[in-house]
C-alpha distance (Angstrom), angle and dihedral (degrees) to the residues before:
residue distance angle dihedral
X1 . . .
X2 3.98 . .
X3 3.54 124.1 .
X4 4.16 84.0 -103.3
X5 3.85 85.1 80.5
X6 3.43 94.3 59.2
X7 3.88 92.6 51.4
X8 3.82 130.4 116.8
X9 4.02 86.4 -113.2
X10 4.13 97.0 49.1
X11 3.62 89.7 41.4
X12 4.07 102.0 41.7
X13 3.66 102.5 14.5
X14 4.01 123.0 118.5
X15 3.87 93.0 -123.2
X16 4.23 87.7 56.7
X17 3.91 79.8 -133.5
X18 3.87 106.0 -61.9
X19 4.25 117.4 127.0
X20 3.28 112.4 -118.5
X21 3.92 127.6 -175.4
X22 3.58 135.3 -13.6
X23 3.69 123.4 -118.6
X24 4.18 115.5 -173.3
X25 3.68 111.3 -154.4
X26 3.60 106.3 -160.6
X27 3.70 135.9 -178.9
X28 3.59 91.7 -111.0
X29 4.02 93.0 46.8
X30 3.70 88.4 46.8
X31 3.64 96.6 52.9
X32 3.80 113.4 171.4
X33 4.10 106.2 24.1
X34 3.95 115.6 -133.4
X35 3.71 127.8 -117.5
X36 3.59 98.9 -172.5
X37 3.42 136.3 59.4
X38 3.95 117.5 -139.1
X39 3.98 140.3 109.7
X40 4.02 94.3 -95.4
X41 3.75 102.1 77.7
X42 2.94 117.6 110.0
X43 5.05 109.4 -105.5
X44 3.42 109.4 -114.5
X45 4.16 92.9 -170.9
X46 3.29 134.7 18.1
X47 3.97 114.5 -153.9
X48 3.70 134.7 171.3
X49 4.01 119.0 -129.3
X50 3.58 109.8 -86.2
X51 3.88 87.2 47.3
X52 3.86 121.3 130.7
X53 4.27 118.5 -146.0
X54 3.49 122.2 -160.9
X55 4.27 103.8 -154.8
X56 3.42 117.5 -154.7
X57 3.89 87.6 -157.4
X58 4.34 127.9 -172.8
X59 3.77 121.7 -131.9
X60 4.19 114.9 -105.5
X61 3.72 93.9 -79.9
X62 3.96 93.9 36.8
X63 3.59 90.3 -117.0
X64 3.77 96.9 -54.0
X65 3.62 90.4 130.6
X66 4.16 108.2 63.6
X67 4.03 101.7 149.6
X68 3.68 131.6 39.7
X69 3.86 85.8 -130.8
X70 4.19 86.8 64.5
X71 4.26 117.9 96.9
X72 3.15 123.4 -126.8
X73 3.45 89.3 -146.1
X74 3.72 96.6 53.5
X75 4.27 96.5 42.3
X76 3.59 99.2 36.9
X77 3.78 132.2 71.0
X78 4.13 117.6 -159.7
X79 2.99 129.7 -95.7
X80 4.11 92.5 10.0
X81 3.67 103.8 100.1
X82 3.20 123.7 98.8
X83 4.02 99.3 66.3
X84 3.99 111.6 -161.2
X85 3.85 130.8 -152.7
X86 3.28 115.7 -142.4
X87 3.11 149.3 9.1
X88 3.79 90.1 -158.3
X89 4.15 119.9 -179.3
X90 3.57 113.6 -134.6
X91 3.95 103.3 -154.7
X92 3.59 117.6 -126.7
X93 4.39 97.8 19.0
X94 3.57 110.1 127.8
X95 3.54 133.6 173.3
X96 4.41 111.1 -63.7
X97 3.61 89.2 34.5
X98 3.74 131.9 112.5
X99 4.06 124.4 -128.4
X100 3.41 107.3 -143.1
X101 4.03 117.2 -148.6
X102 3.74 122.8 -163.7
X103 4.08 115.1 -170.4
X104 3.69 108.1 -150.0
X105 3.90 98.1 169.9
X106 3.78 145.9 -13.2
X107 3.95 110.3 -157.0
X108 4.03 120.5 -179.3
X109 3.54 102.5 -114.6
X110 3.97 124.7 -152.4
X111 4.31 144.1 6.5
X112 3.48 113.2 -13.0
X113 3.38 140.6 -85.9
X114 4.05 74.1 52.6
X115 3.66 90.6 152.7
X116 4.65 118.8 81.8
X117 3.23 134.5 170.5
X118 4.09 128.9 175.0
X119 3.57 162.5 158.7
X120 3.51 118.7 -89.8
X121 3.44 126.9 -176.3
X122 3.86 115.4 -89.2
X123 3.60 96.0 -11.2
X124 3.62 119.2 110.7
X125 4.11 156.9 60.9
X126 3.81 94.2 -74.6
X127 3.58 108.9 27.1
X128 4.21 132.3 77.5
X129 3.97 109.4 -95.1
X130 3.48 133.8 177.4
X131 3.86 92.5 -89.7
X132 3.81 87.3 42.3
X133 3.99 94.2 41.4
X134 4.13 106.2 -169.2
X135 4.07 128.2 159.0
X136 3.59 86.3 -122.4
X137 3.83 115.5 128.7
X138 3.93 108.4 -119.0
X139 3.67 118.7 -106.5
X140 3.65 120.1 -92.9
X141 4.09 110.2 -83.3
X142 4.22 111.1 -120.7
X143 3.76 123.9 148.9
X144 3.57 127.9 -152.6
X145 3.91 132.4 -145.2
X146 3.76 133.6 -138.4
X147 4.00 139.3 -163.7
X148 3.81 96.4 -148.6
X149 3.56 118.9 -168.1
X150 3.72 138.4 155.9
X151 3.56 86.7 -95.4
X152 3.46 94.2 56.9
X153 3.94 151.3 -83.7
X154 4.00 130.4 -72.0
X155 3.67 103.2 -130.7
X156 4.06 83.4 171.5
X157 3.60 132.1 -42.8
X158 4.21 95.7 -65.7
X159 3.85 99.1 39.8
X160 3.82 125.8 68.8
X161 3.77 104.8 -176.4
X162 3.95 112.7 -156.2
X163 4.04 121.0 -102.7
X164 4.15 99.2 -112.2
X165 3.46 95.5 159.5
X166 3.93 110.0 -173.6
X167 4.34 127.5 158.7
X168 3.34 110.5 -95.3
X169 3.43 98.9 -160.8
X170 4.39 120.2 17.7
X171 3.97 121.2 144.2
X172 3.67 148.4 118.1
X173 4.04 137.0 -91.7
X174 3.94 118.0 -78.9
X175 3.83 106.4 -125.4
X176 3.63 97.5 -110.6
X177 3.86 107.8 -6.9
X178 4.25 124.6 97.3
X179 3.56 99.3 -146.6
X180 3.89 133.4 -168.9
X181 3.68 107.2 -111.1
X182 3.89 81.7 -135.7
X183 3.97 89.0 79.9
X184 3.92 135.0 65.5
X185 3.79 132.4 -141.5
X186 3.64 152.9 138.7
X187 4.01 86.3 -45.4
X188 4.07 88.6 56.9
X189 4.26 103.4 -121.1
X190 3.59 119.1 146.6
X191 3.84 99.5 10.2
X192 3.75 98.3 141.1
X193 3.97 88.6 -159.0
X194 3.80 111.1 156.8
X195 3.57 94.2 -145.9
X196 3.53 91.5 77.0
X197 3.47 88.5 92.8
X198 4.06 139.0 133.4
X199 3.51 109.5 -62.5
X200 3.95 97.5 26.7
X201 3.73 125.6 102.8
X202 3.83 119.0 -143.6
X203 4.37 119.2 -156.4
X204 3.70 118.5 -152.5
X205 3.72 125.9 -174.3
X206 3.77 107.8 -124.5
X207 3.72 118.2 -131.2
X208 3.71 98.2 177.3
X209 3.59 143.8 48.3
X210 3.63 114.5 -83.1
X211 3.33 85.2 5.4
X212 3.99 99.6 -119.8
X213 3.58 113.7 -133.2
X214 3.50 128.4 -144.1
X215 4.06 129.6 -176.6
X216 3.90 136.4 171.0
X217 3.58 150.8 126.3
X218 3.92 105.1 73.8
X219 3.42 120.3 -177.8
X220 3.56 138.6 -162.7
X221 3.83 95.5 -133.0
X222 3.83 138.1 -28.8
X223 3.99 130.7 -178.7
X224 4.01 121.9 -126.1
X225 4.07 111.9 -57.0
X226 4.42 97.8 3.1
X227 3.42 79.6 -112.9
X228 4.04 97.5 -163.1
X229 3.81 82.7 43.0
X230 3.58 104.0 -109.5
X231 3.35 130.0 74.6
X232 4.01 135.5 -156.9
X233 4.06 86.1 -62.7
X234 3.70 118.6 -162.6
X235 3.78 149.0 168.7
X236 3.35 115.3 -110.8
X237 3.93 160.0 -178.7
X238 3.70 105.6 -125.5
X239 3.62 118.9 -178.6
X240 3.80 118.8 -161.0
X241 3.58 140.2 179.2
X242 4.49 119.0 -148.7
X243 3.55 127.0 -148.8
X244 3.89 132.1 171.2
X245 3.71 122.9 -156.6
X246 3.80 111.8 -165.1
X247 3.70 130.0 -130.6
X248 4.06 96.2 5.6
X249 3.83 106.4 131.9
X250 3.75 115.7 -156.5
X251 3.83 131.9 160.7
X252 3.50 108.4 -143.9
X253 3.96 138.8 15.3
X254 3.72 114.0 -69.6
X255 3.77 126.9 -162.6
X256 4.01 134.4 -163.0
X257 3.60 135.1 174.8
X258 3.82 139.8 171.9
X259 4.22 86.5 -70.0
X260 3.71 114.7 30.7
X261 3.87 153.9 6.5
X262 3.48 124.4 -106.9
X263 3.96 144.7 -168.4
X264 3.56 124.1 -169.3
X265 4.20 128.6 -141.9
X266 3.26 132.0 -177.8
X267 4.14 120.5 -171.7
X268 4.03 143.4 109.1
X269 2.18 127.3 -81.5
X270 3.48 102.8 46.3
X271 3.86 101.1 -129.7
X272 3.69 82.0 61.4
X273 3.87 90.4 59.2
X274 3.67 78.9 55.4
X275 3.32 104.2 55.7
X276 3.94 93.9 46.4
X277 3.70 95.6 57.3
X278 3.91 95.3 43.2
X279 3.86 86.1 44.2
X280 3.56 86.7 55.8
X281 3.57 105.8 47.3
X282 3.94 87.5 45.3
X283 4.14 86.1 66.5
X284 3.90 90.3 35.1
X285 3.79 92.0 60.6
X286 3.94 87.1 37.7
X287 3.49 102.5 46.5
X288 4.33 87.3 40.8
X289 3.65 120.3 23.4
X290 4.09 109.0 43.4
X291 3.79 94.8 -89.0
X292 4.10 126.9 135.7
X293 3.85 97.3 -134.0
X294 4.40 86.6 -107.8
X295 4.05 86.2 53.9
X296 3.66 82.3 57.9
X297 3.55 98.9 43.7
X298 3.91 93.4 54.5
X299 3.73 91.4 48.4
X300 3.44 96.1 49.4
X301 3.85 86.0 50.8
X302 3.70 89.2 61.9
X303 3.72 103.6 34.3
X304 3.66 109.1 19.8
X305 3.59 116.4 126.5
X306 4.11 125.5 -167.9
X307 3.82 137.7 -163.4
X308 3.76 121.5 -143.7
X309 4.30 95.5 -143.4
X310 3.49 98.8 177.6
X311 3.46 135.9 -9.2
X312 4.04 106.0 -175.0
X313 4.26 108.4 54.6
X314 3.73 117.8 98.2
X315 3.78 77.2 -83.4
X316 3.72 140.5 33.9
X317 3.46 122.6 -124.4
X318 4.12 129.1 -142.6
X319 3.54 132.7 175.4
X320 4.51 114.0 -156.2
X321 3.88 106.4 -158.2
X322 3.79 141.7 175.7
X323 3.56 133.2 -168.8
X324 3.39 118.4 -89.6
X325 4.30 87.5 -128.6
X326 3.16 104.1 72.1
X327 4.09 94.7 56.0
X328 3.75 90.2 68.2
């Protein structure tokens, strides 16, 4: 037995834990790649929980971007980055239930260097933006490239940086709202968490039917808040496995793994984002593990732990955890 069995998904899910098919989600099956996330485009799969879907996913600028001599300016178009695979239909999710998302495996996918990060013009932590608006010229544009492999990424030729591949950006439609897939929310989207990792599985509430899912942006590795915005982006193989548990009525994305707990908010300003995932994981622990909601607001006063995930979309992202010992 791993600790997967013991999860909310093995223990509540609709597929009572057993794998069912699997879906491959190609380039050529996903034709055209999203950059929005909403209920009117058009599935491109239809599984049943217990399903497994191997995404053939693009980097962030869907491989505009192939030399460090190229401009972002000149090969990229704003706001389309962020390309999306999906949407996928999960039969049976209806609105007040929770998707369930199991990450089996991120795999760099392609020629090397397939990994890029850069500076783009008034986008990121420490520059003016149009949400930040300063006279402040922008920084001048340069791109770097990456080998990525599982045994790690060339940052130059004295740093290795460790492969902690994670989905940047993985959620579900808003009820109503189109979306850029630039921007995180209650439906999850660009959250650029790095907990969303292999071996974690990520909750969303579902607001729509079949609750269209929607992931993207891997990359091979990014510290706490991407602070010039973009990570070490990459195309990948990403192998999932969905779940649906019915009638469980959460808020916001939650996350759990073989260590910890987690709630995800997304808000500016960031304090806000804050407050959201603490509030969260305050009801979680009241609502599931014998706390009165104060109980859980002291604890998580002394042994709450949060994750800056991004700190440059149209809104920050933080994850509020605690350890999974001290909930018995």
């Amino acid at each position: 037995m791993t600790w997967l069995d013991t999860s909310y998904m093995a223990r509540k899910g609709v597929s009572k834990n057993k794998t069912g098919a699997t879906h491959e989600l190609t380039e050529a099956r996903q034709g055209k790649y999203n950059y929005v996330y909403g209920p009117y485009a058009k599935p491109v799969l239809r599984i049943r929980p217990g399903d497994r879907v191997i995404a053939e996913t693009q980097d962030a600028f869907e491989g505009a971007i192939k030399t460090e001599k190229d401009l972002p300016s000149a090969k990229l178009t704003m706001p389309f980055v962020n390309p999306q695979c999906g949407p996928i239909e999960v039969e049976g999710a209806e609105k007040g239930d929770v998707l369930c998302v199991h990450i089996e495996s991120i795999e760099p996918r392609g020629p090397q260097p397939v990994g890029t990060s850069a500076l783009i013009p008034e986008f990121g932590g420490l520059v003016s933006n149009s949400a930040t608006a300063m006279l402040n010229q922008p920084l001048p544009e340069r791109v770097m490239k990456y080998e990525v492999t599982r045994a790690g990424i060339k940052f130059n030729k004295s740093i290795t940086l460790p492969y902690e591949p994670f989905i940047g950006t993985l959620g579900v439609s808003p009820q109503i709202e189109a979306v850029s897939s630039l921007q995180p929310d209650y439906w999850g989207g660009n959250m650029d968490l790095p907990d969303v990792c292999p071996g974690a599985v990520v909750y969303f509430p579902v607001n729509h039917k079949d609750a269209f899912l929607f992931l993207g942006d891997c990359h091979g590795t990014q510290g706490d808040g991407e602070l010039c915005g973009v990570a070490v982006e990459m195309p990948s193989t990403t192998t999932i496995r969905v779940d649906l548990i019915k009638n469980w009525s959460i808020a916001w994305p939650r996350l759990e793994n073989d260590r910890f707990i987690m709630t995800i908010g997304s808000a500016r300003p960031m304090e806000d984002a804050a407050r959201i995932a603490y509030r969260e994981l305050c009801r979680w622990l009241a609502s599931d593990y014998g706390f009165d909601e104060l109980e859980a607001y002291f604890l998580l006063t002394q042994a709450g732990r949060l994750r800056v995930g991004n700190m440059v979309d149209p809104k920050y992202t933080l994850g509020a955890s605690i350890l999974k010992t001290y909930l018995g």
